[in-house]
N, C-alpha and C positions, 0 to 999 in steps of 0.2 A: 486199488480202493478209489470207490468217486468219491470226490470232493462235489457236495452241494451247493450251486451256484445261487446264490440270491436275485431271488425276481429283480425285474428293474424298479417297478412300482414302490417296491418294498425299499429298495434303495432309497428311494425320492422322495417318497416318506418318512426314512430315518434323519435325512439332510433338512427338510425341512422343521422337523421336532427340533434340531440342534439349532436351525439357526433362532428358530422362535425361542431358545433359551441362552442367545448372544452366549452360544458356544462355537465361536466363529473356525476354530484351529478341528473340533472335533466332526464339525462338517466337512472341510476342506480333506480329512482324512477317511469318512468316508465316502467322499467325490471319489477318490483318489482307487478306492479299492474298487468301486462301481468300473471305472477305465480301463480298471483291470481284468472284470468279467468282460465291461461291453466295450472293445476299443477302437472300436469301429461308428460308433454313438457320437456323431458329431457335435449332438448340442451339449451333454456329456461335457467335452473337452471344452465346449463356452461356458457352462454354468463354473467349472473349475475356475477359468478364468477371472470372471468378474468377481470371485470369493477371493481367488491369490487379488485380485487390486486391490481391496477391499480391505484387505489385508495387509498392504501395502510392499505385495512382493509382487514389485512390475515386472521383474524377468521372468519371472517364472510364468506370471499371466500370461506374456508374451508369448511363449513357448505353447502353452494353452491355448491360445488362439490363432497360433499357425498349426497346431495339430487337426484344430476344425478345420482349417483353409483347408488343409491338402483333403480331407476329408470331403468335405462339401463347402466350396468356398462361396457364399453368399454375402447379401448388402450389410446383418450383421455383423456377421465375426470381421470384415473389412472395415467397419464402423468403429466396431471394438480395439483393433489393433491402432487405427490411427487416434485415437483418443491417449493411447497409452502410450505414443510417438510423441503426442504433443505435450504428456509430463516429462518426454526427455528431451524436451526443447528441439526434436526434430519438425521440423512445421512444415518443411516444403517434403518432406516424406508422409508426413500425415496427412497433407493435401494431393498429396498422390493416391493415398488407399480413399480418402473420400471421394474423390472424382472417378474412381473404377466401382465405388459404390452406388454412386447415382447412372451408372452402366446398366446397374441389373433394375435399378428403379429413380427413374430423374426426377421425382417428387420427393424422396424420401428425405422428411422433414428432418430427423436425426442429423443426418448428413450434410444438409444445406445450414444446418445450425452450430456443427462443429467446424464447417469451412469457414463459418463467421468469425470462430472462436484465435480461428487461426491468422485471418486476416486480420483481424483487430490487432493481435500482440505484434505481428508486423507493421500495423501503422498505415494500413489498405484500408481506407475507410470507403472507399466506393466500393469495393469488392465485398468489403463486411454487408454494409447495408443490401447489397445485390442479392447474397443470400438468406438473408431475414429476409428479406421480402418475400422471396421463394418459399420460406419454412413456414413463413404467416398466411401464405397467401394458399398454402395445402391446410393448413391447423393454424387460426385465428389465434387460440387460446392456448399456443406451447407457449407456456411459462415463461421457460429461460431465455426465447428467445425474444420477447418483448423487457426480457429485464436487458438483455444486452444491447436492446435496440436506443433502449430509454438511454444506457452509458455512451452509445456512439453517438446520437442527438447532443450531447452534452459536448462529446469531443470535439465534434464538429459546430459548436457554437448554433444549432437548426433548434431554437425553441420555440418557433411554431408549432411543432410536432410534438413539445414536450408533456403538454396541460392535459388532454385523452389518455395520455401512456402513464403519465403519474397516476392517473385515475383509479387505472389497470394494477400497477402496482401495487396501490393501495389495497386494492381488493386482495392479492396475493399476499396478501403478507404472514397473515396462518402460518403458510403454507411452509416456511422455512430456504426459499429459494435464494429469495436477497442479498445477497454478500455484505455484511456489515458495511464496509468499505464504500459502497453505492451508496447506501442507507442514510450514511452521516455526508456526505455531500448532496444532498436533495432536502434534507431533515436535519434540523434543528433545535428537535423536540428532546434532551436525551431520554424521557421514558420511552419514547419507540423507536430511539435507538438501541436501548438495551432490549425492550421488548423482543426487535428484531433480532439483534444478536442471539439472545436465548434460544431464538425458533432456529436459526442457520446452525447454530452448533449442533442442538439435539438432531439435526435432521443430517448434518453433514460427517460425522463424527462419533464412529464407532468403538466404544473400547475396545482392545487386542484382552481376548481369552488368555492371558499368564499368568506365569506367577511376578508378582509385583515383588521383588525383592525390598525389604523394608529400608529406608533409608534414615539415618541420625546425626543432627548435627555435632562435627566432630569435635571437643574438649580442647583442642589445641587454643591459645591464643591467637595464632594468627590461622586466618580464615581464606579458606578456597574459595575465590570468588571465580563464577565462571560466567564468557560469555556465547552466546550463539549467534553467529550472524549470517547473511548472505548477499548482503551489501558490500562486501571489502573490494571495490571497484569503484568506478566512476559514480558514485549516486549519491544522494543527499544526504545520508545517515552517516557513510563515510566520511564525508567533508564535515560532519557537525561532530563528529566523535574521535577523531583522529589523534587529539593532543590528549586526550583526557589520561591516560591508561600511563603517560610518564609521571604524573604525579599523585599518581595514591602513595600511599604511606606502605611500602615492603614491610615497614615490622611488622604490621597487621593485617597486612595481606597479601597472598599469594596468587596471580592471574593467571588464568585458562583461558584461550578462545578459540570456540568449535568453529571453524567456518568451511563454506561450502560457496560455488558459484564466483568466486572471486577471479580479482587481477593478478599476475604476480607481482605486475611493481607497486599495485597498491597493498599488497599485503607484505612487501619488503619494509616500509614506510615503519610495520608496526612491530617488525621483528624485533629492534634497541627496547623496547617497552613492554613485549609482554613475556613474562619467561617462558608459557607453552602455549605454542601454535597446533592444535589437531584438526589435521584435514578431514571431513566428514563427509566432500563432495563424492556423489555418487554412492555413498554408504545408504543401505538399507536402513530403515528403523530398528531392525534388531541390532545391526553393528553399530550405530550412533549412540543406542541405550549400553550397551556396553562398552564403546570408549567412553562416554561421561561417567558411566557410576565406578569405573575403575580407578577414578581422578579422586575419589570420595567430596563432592563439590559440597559446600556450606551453602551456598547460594547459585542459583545458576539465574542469570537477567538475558531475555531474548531481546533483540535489537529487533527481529524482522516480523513475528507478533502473524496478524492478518495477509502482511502484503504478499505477493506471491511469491512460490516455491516457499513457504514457510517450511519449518518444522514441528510445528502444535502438532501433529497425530504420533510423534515420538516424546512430545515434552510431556502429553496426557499421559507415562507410564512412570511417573513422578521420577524424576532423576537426580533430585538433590532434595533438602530438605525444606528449602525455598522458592520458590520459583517466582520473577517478575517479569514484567510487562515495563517495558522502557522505550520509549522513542519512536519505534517502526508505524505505531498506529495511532492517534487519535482519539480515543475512544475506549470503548470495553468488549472485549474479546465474547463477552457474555458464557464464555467456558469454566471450566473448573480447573483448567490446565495451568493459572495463574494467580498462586497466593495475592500477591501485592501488584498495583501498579503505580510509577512514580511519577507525580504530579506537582503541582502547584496550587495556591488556594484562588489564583487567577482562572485556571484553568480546570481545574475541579473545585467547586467550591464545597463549602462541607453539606449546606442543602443539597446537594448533588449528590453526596456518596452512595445514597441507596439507591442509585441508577448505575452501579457498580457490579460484575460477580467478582472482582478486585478489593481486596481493603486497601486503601491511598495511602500512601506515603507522602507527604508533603513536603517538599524540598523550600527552604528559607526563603531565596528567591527564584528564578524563572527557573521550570523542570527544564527548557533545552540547555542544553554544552551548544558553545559554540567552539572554532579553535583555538582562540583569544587570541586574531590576528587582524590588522588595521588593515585595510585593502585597498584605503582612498590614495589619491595618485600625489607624487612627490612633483608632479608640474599637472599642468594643464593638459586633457587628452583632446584634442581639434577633432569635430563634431563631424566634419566632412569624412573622415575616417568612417563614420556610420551610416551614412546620408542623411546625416541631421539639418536642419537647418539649423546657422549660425547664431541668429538670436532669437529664434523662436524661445515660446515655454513648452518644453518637453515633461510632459505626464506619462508614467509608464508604466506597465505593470509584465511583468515577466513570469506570472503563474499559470501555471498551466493551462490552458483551455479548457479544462470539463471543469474550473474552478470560477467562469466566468457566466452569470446567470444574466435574464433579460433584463431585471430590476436595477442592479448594479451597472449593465453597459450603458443605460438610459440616465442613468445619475452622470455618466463620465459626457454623454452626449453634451445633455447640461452646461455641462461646465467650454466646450469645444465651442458651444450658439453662443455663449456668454463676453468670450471672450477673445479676441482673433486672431492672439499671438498663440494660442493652443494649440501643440499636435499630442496626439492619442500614439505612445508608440506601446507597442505588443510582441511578445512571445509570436511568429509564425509557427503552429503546434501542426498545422495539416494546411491542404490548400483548402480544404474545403470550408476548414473555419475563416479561410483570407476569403474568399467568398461569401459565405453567407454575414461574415462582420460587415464587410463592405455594401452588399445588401440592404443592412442597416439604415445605412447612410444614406442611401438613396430615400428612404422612406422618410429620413431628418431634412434631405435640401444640405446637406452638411460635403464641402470638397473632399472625394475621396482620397487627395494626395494629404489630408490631415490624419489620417492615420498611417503608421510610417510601422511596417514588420518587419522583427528584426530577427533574422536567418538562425539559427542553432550553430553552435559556433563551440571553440572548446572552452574549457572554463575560465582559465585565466583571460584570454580575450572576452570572453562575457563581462568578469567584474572590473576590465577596464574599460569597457563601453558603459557600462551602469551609473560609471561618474557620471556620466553628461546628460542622467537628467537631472531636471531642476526637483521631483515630488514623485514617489511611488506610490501608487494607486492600491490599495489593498482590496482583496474580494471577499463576498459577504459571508454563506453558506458557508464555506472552508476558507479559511486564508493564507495568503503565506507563510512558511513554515521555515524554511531555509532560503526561500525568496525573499524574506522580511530579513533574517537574519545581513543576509549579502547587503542587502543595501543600506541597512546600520551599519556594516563595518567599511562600505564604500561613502560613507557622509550622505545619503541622500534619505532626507525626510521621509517617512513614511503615514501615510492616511489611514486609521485603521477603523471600522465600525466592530465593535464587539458584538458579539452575539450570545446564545442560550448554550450550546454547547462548548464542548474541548476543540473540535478544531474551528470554530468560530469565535475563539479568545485565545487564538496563542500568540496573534499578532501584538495584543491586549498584553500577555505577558511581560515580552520581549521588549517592548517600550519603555513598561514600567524598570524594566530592567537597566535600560539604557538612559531613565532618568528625562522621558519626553512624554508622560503622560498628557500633555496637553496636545497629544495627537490622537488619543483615543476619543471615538466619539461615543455614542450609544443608540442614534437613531439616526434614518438615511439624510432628512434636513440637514443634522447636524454634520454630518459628513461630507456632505455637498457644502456648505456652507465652511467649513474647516478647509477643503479644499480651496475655495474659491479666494479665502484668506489668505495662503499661503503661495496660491497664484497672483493675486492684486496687490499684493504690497511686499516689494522686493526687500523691503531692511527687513521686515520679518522674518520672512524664508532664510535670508544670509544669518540672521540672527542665531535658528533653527540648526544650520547647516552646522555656525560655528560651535553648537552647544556637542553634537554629533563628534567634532573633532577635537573638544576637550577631554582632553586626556583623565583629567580629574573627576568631571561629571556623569562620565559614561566608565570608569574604572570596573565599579561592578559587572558591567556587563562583558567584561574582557578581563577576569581575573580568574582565568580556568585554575588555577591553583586555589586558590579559597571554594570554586564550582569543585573542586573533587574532592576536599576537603568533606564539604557539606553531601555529597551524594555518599561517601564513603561512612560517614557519621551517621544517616538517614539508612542506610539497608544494613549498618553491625548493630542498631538502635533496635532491630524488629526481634 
């Protein structure tokens, strides 16, 4: 008996009916039976591919796209594979299939723009920049690659370059390309923060074709609280959340925590504290949604939100009957992936909620945890240990580089012409920001040995150098977050300007917190001028410094038991 093969046309056209009714699963299967008339169809086994990533099944894409290779191996499907290399954090394998791609065509702008993608996350900022230029200089107007261009300029501190590429951006913004995350460090506005988020989600962010098993909060007294994270390692979310999870109250709740990407000794740290640890690392989105809803969670809170390797394209298949937004991000996810986000009225104010797709939860006081540990030094640390000078006034700021704009380093200049015992010391984040800072200065007449960089180091040696200096420098756009924190629990003052947004008032926060409101400013005068106070008149500063190491005055801000207390009251409240 013959079995009637279906045209290939006819195939092509049933795939794309399904996709245009985001019946993503029902496309994928009839790719699947196409393979099986035509299996020799090498694009066939690419379009399979980029529907399984799509999908969020990178192996099998995988699989997918070396069936094309052996088939017809082209600049494509080599394209395509190392893309899918660089979600599993292989980069120098990914930079291998991109460099055999620019073999069959050395313009091929794709390629020159994912080798950028790659070099960035390694911290290659001449190499990034080397292939933007190449990808811009084939295709003016790729997108992504002027948005990435605009994030390395930032890295690298080069904002002569920044004023045209914002321009550019601007004009992109429709388009949905933006990563929230860029958006709220360049912008201050939050309607077009959220505006933006809105456009990156619908553009980025496809629902999965299933069945949504319903979920209900469960009748027990005490509640499933879960969490997800991918931070449980060296990074700032860890060090600010660490202590929190010994003191909730067991009778009224039971903790989970999904994680994925972690340390083992950082995640030994939280074994006494949490009663279930589920490893999720390397699990597909279908096995993640299934170890969470078998937990039957009451609440599930992401820690890691926006920032990379998240989880949102599994959190969007609702896995408990809560879902919030906590810590990882700044800002508004602009998704529907996140009932609540928790806040503060510092940092969200209620004029602000409808720049929200989160209803707020307002926490009594500061939304961060910190670990509620004092870090300042039980003697004196000797300054020459850093290559400080001995009685200079050291001014510091230790945030990260793409956090430092031209407006802001021109205020610090300021204060370095003003006064002559001033050094400017800095995070070294890249060389190329120790260059072009330095740059700077030549432009000021300002001694280059007045800014002093200070090497990456591990942590504990960080916040024992932090003592010595006299005033930390807060940044405008975005400010410290965990930078601000360290140096409250290391006694050193901090300079904060507030701003229009969540991450340009957390610094704002955290003060109020710690009972120094009289460091928050509201305009750059003022800032400058608050600085220049607490550099010119030494009883002040010591005054400052002493209020910082009152145990009594700054209590709130180091009472992580009454902070879980309150977070733990604020998400059984909803």
């Amino acid at each position: 008996m013959n079995i009637k093969v279906i045209a290939l046309d006819d195939y092509l056209n049933q795939i794309q009916e399904a996709i245009s009714r985001n019946q993503l699963d029902e496309a994928l299967n009839i790719l699947l039976r196409a393979i099986d008339d035509y299996p020799t169809h090498a694009k066939l086994h690419i379009n399979c591919g980029n529907l399984q990533h799509n999908l969020g099944l990178v192996d099998e894409a995988q699989k997918s796209f070396e069936a094309a290779r052996k088939l017809s191996e082209s600049k494509e499907v080599l394209n395509n594979l190392g893309v899918l290399l660089i979600e599993k954090k292989k980069y120098d394998e990914a930079i291998e299939h991109f460099l055999l791609a620019l073999t069959y065509d050395t313009h091929y702008p794709d390629a020159h723009y994912n080798l950028s993608v790659c070099y960035d996350i390694k911290g290659n900022y001449e190499e990034t920049l080397s292939h933007l230029k190449k990808c811009l200089s084939v295709d003016d107007s790729h997108i992504l690659s002027n948005i990435l261009l605009f994030k390395t300029y930032q890295n690298v501190c080069d904002w002569e370059n920044l004023g045209d590429l914002e321009k550019k951006l601007n004009v992109y913004q429709d388009t949905g390309h933006e990563h929230p995350f860029l958006n709220i460090t360049r912008d201050d506005n939050e309607k077009n923060n959220y505006q933006n988020a809105l456009r990156w989600y619908q553009k980025n962010y496809i629902k999965k074709d299933c069945e949504n098993t319903k979920v209900k909060i469960g009748k027990s007294s005490r509640k499933n609280i879960g969490f997800i994270c991918g931070e449980i390692r060296n990074h700032p979310t860890f060090h600010l959340i660490k202590n929190l999870f010994k003191y909730f109250n067991r009778e009224k709740v039971n903790l989970f925590l999904f994680y994925y990407d972690h340390d083992h000794s950082f995640l030994e740290y939280l074994k006494q504290d949490i009663e279930n640890l589920i490893n999720v690392d390397g699990d597909s989105d279908d096995v993640i949604e299934s170890k969470v809803k078998s937990v039957n969670l009451d609440i599930l809170i992401d820690l890691s939100i926006l920032i990379p390797h998240n989880k949102m394209s599994v959190l969007d298949r609702k896995l408990a009957p809560i879902t919030i937004s906590y810590l990882g991000y700044p800002g508004t996810s602009g998704s529907s992936v996140y009932d609540y986000i928790i806040a503060d009225k510092i940092v969200i104010p209620e004029d602000m909620e409808n720049f929200y797709s989160e209803k707020v939860l307002h926490m009594p006081g500061s939304y961060q945890v910190n670990d509620g540990e004092r870090k300042y030094p039980s003697k004196k640390i000797e300054r020459s240990r850093f290559n400080l000078p001995k009685d200079a006034l050291i001014l510091c700021c230790f945030n990260q580089s793409f956090k430092i704009d031209r407006l802001i380093f021109k205020s610090w200049l300021k204060i370095l012409k003003d006064d002559d015992r001033a050094y400017l010391w800095l995070l070294e984040d890249n060389l190329l920001m120790r260059k072009n800072i330095l740059s700077n200065l030549d432009r000021e007449k300002i001694d280059e040995n007045r800014i002093i960089f200070a090497e990456k180091v591990s942590r504990n040696t960080h916040l024992e150098r932090l003592s010595c200096a006299d005033i930390a420098l807060d940044t405008r756009i975005y400010n410290g977050h965990t930078s601000t924190t360290d140096a409250i629990q290391c006694g050193v003052p901090v300079v904060t300007l507030s701003g229009n947004h969540f991450a340009s008032r957390v610094s704002h926060s955290l003060l109020l917190s710690a009972g120094l409101s009289e460091l928050v400013t509201f305009n750059l005068n003022d800032y400058i001028e608050k600085i220049r106070q607490l550099s010119s008149d030494d009883e002040y500063r010591q005054k400052i410094r002493a209020k910082l190491q009152d145990e009594t005055l700054t209590s709130e801000f180091y009472n992580i038991k009454k902070f879980a207390r309150d977070f733990e009251t604020t998400i059984l409240s909803i």
